[in-house]
MARROZA-816076 format. One record per residue (C-alpha): residue in three letters; chain; x negated, y, z. Coordinates in nm, 3 decimals. Layout:
<rs>
    aa   ch         u         v         w
   ALA    A         X         Y         Z
...
</rs>
This chain:
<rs>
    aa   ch         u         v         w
   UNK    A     0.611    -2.182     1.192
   UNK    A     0.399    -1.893     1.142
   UNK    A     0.195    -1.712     1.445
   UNK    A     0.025    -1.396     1.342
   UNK    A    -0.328    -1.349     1.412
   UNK    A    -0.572    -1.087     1.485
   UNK    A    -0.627    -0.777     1.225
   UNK    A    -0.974    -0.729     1.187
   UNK    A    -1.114    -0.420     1.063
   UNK    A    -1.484    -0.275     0.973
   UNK    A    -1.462     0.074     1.058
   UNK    A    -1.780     0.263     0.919
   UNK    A    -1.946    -0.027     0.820
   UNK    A    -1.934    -0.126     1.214
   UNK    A    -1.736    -0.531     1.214
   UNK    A    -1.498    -0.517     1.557
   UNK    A    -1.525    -0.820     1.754
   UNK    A    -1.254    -1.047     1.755
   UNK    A    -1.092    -1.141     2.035
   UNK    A    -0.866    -1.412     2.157
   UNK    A    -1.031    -1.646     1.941
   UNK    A    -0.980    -2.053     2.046
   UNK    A    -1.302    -2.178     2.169
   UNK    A    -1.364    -2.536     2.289
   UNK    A    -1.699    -2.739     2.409
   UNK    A    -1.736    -3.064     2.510
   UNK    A    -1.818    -3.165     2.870
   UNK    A    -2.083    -3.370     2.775
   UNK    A    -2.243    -3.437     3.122
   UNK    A    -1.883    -3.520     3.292
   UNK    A    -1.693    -3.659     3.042
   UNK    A    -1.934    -3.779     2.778
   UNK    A    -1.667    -4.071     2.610
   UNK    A    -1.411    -3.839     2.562
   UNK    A    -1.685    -3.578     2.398
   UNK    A    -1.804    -3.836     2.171
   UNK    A    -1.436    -3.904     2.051
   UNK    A    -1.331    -3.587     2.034
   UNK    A    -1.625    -3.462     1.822
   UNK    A    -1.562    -3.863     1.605
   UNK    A    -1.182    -3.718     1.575
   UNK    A    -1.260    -3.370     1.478
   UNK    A    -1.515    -3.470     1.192
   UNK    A    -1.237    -3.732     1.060
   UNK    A    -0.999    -3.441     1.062
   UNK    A    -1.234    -3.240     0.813
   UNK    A    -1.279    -3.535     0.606
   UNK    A    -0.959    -3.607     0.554
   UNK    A    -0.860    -3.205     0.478
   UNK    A    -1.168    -3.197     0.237
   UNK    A    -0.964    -3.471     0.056
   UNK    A    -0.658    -3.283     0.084
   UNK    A    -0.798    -2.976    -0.081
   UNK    A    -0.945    -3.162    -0.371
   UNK    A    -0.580    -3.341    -0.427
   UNK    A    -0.411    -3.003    -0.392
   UNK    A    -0.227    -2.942    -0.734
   UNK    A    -0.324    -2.647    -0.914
   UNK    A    -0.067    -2.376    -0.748
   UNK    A    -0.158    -2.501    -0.399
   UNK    A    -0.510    -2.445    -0.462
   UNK    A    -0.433    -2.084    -0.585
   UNK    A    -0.271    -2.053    -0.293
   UNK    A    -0.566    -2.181    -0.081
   UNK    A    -0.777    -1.975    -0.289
   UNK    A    -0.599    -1.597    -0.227
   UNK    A    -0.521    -1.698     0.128
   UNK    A    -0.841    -1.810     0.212
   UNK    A    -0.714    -2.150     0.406
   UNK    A    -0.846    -2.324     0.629
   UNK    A    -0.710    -2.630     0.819
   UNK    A    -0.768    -2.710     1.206
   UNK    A    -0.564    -2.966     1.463
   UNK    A    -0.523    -2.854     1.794
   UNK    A    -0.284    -3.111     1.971
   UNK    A    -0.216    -2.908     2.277
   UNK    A    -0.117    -2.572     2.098
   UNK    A     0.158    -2.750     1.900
   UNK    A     0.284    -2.975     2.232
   UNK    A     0.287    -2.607     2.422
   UNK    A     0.501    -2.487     2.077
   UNK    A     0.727    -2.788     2.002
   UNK    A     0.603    -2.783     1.682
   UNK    A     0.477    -3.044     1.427
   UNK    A     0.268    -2.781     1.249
   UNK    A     0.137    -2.385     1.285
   UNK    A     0.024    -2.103     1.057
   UNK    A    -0.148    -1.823     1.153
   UNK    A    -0.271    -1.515     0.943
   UNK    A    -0.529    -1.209     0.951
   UNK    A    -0.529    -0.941     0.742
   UNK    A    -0.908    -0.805     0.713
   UNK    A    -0.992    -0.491     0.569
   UNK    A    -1.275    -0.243     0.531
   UNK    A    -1.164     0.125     0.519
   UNK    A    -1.395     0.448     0.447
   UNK    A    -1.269     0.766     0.572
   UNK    A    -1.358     1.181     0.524
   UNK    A    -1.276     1.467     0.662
   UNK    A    -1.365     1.843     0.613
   UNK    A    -1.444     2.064     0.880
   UNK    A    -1.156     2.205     1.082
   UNK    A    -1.105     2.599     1.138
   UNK    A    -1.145     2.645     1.508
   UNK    A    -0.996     3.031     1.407
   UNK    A    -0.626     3.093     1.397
   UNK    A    -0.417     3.399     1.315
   UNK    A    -0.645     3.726     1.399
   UNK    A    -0.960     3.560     1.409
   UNK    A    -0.868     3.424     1.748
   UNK    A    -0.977     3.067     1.871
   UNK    A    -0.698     2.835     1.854
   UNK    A    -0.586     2.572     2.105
   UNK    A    -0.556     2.298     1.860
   UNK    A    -0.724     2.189     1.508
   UNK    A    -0.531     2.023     1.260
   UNK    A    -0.719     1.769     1.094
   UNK    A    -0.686     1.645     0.729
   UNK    A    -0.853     1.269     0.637
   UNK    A    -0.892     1.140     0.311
   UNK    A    -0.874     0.701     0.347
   UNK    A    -1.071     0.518     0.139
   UNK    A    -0.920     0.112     0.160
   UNK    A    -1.227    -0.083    -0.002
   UNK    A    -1.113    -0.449     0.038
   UNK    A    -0.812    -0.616     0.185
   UNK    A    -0.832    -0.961     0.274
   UNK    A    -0.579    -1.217     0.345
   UNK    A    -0.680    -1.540     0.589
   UNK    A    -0.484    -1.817     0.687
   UNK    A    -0.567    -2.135     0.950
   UNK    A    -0.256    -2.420     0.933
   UNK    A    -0.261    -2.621     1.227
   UNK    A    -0.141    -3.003     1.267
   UNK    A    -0.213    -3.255     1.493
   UNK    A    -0.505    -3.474     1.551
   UNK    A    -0.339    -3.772     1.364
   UNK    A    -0.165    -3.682     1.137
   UNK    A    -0.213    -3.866     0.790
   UNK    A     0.099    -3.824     0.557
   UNK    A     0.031    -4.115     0.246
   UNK    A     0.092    -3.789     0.015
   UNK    A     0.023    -3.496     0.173
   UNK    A     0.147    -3.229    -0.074
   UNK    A     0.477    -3.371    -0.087
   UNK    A     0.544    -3.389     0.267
   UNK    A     0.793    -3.146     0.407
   UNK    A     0.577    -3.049     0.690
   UNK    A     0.311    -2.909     0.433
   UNK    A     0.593    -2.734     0.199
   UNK    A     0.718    -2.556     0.480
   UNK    A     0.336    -2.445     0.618
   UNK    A     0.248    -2.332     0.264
   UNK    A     0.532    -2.122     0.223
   UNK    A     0.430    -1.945     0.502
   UNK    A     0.102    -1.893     0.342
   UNK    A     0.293    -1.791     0.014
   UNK    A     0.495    -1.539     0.224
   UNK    A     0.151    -1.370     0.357
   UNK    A    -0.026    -1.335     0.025
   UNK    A     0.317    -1.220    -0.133
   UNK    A     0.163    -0.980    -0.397
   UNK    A     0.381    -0.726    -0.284
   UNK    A     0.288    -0.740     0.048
   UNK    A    -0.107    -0.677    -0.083
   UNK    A    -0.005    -0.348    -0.228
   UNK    A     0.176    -0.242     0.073
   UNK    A    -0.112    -0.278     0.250
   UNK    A    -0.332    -0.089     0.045
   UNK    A    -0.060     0.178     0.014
   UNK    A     0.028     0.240     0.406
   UNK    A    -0.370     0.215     0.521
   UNK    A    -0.478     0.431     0.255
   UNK    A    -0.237     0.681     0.314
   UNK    A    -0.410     1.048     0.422
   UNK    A    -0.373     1.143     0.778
   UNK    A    -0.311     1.457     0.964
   UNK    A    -0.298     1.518     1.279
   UNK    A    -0.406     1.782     1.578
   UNK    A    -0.695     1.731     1.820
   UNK    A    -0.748     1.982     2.148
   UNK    A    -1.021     2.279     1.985
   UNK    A    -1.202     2.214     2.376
   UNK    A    -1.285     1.878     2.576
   UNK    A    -1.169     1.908     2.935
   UNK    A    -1.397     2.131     3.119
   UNK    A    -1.436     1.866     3.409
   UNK    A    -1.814     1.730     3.340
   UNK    A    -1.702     1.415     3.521
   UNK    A    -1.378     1.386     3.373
   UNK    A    -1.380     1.021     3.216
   UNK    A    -1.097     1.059     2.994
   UNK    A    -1.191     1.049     2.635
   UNK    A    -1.065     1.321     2.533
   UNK    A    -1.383     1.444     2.712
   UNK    A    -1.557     1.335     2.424
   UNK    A    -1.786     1.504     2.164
   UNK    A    -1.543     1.663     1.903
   UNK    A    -1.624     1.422     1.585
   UNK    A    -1.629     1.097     1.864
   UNK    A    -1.247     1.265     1.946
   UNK    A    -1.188     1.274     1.582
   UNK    A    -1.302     0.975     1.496
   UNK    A    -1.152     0.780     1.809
   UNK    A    -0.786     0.922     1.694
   UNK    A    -0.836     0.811     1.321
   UNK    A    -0.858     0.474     1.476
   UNK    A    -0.576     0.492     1.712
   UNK    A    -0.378     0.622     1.417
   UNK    A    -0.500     0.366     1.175
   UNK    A    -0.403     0.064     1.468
   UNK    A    -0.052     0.177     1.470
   UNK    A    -0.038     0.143     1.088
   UNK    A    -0.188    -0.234     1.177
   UNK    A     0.042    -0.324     1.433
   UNK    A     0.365    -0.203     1.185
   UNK    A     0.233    -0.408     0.885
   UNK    A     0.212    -0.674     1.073
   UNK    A     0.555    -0.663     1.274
   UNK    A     0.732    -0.647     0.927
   UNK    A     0.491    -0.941     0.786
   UNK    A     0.616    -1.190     1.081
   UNK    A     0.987    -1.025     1.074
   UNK    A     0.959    -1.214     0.761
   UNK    A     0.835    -1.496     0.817
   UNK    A     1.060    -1.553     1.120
   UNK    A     1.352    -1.487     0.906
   UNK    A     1.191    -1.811     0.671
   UNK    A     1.203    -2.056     0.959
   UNK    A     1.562    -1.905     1.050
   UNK    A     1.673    -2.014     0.726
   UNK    A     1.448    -2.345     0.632
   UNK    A     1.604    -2.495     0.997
   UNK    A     1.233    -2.459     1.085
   UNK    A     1.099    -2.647     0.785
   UNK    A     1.396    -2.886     0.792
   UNK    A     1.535    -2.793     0.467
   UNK    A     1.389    -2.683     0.152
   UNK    A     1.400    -2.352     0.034
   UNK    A     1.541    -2.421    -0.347
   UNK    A     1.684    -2.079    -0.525
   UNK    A     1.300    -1.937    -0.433
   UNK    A     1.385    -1.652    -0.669
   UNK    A     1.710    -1.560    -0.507
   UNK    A     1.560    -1.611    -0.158
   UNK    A     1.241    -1.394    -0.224
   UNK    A     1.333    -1.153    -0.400
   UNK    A     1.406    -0.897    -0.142
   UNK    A     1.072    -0.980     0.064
   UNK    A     0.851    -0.635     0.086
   UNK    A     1.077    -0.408    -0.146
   UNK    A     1.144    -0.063    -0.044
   UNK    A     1.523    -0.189     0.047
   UNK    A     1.407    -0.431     0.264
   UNK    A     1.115    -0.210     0.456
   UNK    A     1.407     0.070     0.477
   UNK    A     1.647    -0.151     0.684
   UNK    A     1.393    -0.285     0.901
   UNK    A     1.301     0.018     0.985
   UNK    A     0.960     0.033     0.867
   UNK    A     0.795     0.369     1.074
   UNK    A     0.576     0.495     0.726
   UNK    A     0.866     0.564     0.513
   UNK    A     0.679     0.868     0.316
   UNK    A     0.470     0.603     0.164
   UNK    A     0.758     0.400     0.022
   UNK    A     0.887     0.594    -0.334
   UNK    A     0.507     0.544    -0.458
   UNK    A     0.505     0.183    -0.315
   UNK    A     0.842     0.084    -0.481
   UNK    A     0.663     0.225    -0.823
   UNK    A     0.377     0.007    -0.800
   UNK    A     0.546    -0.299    -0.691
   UNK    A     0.749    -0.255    -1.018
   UNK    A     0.581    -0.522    -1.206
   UNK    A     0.379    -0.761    -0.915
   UNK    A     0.457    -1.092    -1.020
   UNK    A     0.604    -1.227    -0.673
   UNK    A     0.829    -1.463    -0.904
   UNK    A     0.533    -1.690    -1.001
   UNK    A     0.380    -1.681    -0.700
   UNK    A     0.614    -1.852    -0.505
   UNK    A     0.682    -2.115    -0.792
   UNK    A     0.330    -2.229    -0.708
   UNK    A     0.495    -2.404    -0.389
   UNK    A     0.817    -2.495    -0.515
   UNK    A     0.927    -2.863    -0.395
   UNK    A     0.955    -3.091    -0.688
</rs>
């Protein structure tokens, strides 16, 4: 099952904080037993993934690799799930943006209402993260032929879907235009922020604009992967025609019927997906 996770973005060179994040801490001075087993468990647990990774056969460490994985058990979050096992994936990216000047003057010289603001989007880095989640205990004798682990990597393989990195880059890289009020409110203790300094207005609605763009890329990312547990039974059968199955995931066909809300990006998308090797990338997880 795949959960998505947080999109994390470094606007300016300012890093957002991320939120909802799971914390834990032992209660050493009530419970100070349980701490020291839970801490004795949690270590085991990295040992035995540290093994796991240096098992991994060589397309499941590519996979690890582009999808930067990382494994963690959290017993309670799968009991509240009904679920063996859990994915979850950020996207992380660091975006640059410019924008000239906006005439204030409209027809006649006179001082328009509005400006209509043009913004160049420079996408420097996308990254693609992953956490799989399993329980406390357990220790499959081969791990990378379990079905539990098939079924959790293909979720990874559907996140780091080659196609799905260029769509990315394409939709938040897009230009953006948009109009802004020429005028704050005139109310100095008016705390909306439209109130705002002009380029703080400006710059506030790039992000607004550029959150949307988030929140769509990742609705169509999890459409996805929902449709993969719909047809694995929820990991309980194998996908086997991978090629057949795949093949539609992130094409211009597929974005078009679900709707996607960016469709003036899509003709130059559908060019440069032409020739992403998708095929091979999901043959790195194929059962045996």
């Amino acid at each position: 099952m795949m959960l998505p996770g947080l999109f994390r973005s470094l606007k300016c060179f300012a890093q957002t904080q991320l939120a909802g994040q799971i914390r834990c801490a032992c209660l050493t001075s009530i419970l100070p037993l349980l701490c020291i087993q839970a801490c004795s468990a949690q270590d085991s647990s990295k040992e035995r993934f540290a093994h796991w990774i240096e098992q991994a056969p060589p397309g499941i460490k590519r996979l690890i690799d582009i999808g930067q994985v990382t494994f963690d058990t959290n017993d309670p979050l799968l009991a509240d799930n009904h679920k063996q096992g859990l994915t979850r994936f950020q996207f992380e990216y660091q975006y640059r943006y410019r924008f000239n000047e906006p005439a204030s003057l409209g027809p006649n010289n006179r001082q328009s209402q509005n400006l209509t603001v043009s913004v160049n989007i420079q996408v420097s880095e996308v990254k693609l993260l992953h956490q799989v989640i399993l329980k406390t205990y357990y220790q499959p004798e081969k791990p990378w032929t379990s079905r539990l682990l098939q079924h959790e990597f293909d979720h990874v393989s559907i996140s780091t879907d080659p196609r799905l990195r260029i769509l990315l880059k394409k939709c938040l890289g897009a230009p953006l235009r948009f109009e802004i009020p020429t005028q704050p409110p005139t109310d100095p203790l008016a705390q909306d922020p439209s109130a705002l300094p002009l380029d703080k207005r400006i710059a506030r609605k790039i992000q607004e604009l550029m959150d949307q763009r988030v929140k769509e890329l990742e609705r169509i990312t999890q459409a996805l992967n929902d449709r993969f547990d719909r047809e694995s039974a929820q990991g309980a059968e194998s996908i086997t025609a991978r090629d057949s199955f795949f093949s539609d995931f992130f094409t211009r066909d597929q974005l078009q019927k679900s709707e996607f809300k960016f469709p003036e990006i899509l003709d130059d998308y559908a060019k440069s997906i032409a020739k992403a090797d998708w095929q091979e990338h999901y043959r790195w997880n194929a059962p045996p």
